[in-house]
SEFI-806318 format. One record per residue (C-alpha): z, x, y. Coordinates in nm, 2 decimals, m for minus. Each point is the difference from the previous one (the first is absolute). Layout:
<recs>
> Z;X;Y
...
</recs>
This chain:
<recs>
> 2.16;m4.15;1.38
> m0.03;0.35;m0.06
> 0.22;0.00;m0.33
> m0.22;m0.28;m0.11
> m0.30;0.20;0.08
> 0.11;0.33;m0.21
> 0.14;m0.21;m0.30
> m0.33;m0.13;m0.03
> m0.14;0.36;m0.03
> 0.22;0.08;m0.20
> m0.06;m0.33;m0.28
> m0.39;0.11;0.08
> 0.07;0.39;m0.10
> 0.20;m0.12;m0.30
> m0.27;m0.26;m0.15
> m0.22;0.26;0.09
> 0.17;0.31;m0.17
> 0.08;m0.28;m0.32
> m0.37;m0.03;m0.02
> m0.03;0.36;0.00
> 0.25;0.04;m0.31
> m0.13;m0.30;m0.17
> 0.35;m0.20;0.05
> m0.03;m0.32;0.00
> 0.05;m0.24;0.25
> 0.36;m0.09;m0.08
> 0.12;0.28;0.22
> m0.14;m0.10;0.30
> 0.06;m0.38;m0.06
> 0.39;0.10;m0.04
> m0.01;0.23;0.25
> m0.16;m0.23;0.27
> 0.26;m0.30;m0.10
> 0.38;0.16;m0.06
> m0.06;0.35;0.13
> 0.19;0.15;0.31
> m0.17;0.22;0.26
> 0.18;0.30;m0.12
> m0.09;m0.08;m0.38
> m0.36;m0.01;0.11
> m0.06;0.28;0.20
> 0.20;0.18;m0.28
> m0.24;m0.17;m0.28
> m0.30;0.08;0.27
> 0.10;0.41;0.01
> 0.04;0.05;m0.38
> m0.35;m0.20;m0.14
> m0.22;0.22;0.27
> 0.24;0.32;m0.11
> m0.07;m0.05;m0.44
> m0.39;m0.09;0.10
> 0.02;0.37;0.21
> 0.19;0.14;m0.27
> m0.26;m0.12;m0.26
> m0.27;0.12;0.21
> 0.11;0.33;m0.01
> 0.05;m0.01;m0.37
> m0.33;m0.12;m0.02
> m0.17;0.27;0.20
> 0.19;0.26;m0.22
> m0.17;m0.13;m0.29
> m0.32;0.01;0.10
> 0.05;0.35;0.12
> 0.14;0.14;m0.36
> m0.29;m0.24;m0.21
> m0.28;0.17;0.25
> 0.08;0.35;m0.14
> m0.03;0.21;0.29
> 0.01;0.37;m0.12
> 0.19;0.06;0.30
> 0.12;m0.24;0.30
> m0.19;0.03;0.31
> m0.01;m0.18;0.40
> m0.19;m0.01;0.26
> 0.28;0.14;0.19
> m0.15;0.36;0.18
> m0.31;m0.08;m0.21
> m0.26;0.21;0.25
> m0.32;m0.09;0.02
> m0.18;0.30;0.12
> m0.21;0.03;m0.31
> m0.09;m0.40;m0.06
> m0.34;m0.19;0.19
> 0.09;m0.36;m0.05
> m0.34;m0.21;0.01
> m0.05;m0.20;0.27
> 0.08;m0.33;m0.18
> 0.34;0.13;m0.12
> 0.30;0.07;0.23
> 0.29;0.18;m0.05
> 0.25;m0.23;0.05
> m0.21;m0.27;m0.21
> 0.02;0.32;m0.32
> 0.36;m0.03;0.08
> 0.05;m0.31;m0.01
> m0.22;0.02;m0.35
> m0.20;m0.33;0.16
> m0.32;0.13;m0.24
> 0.24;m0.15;m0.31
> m0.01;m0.40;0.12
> m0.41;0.06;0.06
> 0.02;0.17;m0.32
> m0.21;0.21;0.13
> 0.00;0.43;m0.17
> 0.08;0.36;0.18
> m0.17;0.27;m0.10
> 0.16;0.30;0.16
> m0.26;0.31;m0.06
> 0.05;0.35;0.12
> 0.13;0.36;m0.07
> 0.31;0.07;m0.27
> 0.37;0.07;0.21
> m0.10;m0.18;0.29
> 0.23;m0.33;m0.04
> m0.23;m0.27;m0.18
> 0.28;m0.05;m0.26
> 0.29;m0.01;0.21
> m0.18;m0.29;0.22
> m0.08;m0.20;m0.33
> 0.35;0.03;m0.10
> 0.14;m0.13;0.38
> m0.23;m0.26;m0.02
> 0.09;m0.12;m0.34
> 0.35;0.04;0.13
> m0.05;m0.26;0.25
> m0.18;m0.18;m0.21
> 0.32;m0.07;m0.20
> 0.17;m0.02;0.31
> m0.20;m0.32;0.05
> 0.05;m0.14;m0.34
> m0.31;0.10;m0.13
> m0.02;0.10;m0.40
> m0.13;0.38;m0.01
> m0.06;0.26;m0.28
> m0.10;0.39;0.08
> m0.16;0.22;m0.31
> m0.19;0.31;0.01
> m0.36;m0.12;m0.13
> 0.04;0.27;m0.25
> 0.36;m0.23;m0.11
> m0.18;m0.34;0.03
> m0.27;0.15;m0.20
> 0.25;0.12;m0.27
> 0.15;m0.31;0.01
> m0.27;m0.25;m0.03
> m0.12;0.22;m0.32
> 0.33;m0.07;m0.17
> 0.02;m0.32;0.11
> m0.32;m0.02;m0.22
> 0.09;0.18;m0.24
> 0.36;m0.20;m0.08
> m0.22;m0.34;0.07
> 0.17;m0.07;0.27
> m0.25;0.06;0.25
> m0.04;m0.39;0.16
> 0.37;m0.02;0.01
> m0.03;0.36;0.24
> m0.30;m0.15;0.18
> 0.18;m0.35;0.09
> 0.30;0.25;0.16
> m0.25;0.21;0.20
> m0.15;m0.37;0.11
> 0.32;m0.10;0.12
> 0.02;0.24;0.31
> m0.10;m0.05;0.32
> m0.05;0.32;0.01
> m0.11;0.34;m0.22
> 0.00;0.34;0.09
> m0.21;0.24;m0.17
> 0.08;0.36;0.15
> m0.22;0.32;m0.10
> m0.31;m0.20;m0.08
> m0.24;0.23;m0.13
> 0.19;0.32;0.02
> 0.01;m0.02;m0.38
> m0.35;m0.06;m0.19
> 0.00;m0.36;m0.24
> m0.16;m0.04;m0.33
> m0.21;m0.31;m0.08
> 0.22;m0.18;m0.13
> 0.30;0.08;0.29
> m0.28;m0.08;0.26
> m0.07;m0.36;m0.21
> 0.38;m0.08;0.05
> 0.04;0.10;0.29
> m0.31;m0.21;0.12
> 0.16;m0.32;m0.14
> 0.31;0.08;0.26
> m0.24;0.04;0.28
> m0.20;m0.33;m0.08
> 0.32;m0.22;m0.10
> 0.14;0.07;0.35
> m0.36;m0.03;0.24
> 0.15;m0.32;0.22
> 0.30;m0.04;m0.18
> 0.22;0.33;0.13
> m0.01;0.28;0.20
> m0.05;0.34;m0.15
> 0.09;0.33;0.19
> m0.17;0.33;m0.10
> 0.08;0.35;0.12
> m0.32;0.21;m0.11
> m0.13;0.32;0.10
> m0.30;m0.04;m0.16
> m0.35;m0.14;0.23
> m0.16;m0.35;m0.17
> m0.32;0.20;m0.11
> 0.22;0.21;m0.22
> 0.15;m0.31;m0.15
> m0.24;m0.03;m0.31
> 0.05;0.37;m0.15
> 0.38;m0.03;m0.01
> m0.04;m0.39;m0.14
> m0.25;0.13;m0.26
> m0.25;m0.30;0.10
> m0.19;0.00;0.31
> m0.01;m0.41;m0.02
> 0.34;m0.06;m0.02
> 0.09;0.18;0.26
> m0.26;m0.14;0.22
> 0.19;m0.36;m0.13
> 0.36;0.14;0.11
> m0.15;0.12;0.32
> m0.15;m0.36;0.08
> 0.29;m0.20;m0.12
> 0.27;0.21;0.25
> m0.22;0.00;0.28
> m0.09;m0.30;0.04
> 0.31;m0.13;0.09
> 0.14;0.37;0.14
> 0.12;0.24;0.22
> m0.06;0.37;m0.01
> 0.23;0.23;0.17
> m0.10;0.37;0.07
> 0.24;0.31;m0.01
> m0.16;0.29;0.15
> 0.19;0.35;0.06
> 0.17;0.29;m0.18
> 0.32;m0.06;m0.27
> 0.33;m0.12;0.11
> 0.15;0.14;m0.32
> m0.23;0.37;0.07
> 0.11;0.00;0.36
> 0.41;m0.05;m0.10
> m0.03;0.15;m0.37
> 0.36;0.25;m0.01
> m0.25;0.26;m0.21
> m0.22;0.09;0.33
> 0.10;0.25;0.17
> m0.08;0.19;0.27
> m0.08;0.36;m0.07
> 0.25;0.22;0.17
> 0.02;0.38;0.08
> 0.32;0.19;m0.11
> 0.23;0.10;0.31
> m0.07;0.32;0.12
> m0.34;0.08;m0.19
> m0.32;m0.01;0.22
> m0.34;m0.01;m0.13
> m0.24;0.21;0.03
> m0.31;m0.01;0.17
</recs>
């Protein structure tokens, strides 16, 4: 009774992994009809282990197309420095749950103080999950959607950046955006409200948005379009990078010399 019991599993895991490979139902039908319990459980063992090994390929694809500037966990990510809002929990921004409600992240607060490294973890997992991903600098995606233009192949770029489930766009604002830049860069904002997720890392407050964007209303426009649907995430406290940089140093008197009074 109990062989019977795990040789059906195993048929079950089989049709199941077949599925999951797009076989077709021959193997299962043979397998079912002239196959011995060792020739299943064998045929059982290596479907799950090409659909794992697959998987993994998969997830290291997603990783290299994202582009990360450098790879990054949430492995001894601290969290001193970061006020999640209340509607936002940590494990649900490690999970990356905000991508299936498509909804945005805006993470807002001082330079060297870990905004990009938590973008990066999260689009990480986000691969990790099997989700499609791409990281650029807004100052890249800018210089990319103006060549895109410029070689007339600017739908062609758009339809890519529509394709992911999610977009990161780190140092938003650090860098000030002509008219036309801004224009562009409004287009990827409104072809992804409710279709994506976008994540921003910005040290720049939303009043300040319209003098970097050159156009008070189209900021106001960006500004509406990610917060409707969005989460902002404040990083308060002094620079990681400052606080570990190898050129601070700590003034030191030499041995055997006292100062005077």
């Amino acid at each position: 009774m109990m062989k019977l019991k795990a040789r059906t599993e195993f048929e079950e895991s089989i049709q199941s992994s077949c599925r999951s490979l797009f076989l077709t139902s021959a193997i299962p039908d043979l397998v079912n009809s002239e196959g011995t319990m060792k020739q299943v459980e064998f045929l059982d063992a290596s479907l799950r282990k090409e659909i794992t090994t697959r998987e993994e390929n998969r997830r290291e694809r997603l990783v290299k197309r994202a582009k990360f500037p450098i790879y990054k966990t949430f492995v001894g990510y601290e969290y001193r420095c970061v006020k999640l809002p209340p509607a936002l929990s940590r494990e649900e921004l490690e999970n990356v749950d905000f991508i299936k409600q498509k909804n945005n992240l805006v993470l807002y607060g001082p330079v060297g103080i870990g905004k990009t490294h938590m973008a990066i973890a999260a689009g990480v997992n986000a691969c990790m999950k099997g989700y499609k991903v791409r990281f650029f600098t807004v100052t890249e995606l800018v210089l990319k959607l103006a060549e895109a233009r410029k070689n007339g192949t600017l739908e062609r770029f758009r339809r890519d950046l529509n394709e992911q489930d999610l977009l990161i766009l780190d140092e938003w604002g650090y860098v000030p955006v002509d008219r036309d830049g801004s224009q562009l860069l409004f287009r990827v904002i409104s072809d992804s409200y409710e279709s994506k997720s976008l994540l921003l890392t910005t040290n720049l407050e939303f009043s300040k948005w319209g003098s970097i964007f050159t156009d008070d209303q189209m900021a106001a426009a960006m500004i509406d379009r990610l917060v409707h649907h969005g989460h902002l995430i404040l990083f308060e406290g002094n620079s990681y990078r400052m606080e570990h940089a190898l050129m601070k140093q700590t003034a030191r008197q030499p041995e055997g010399k006292k100062v005077s009074a």
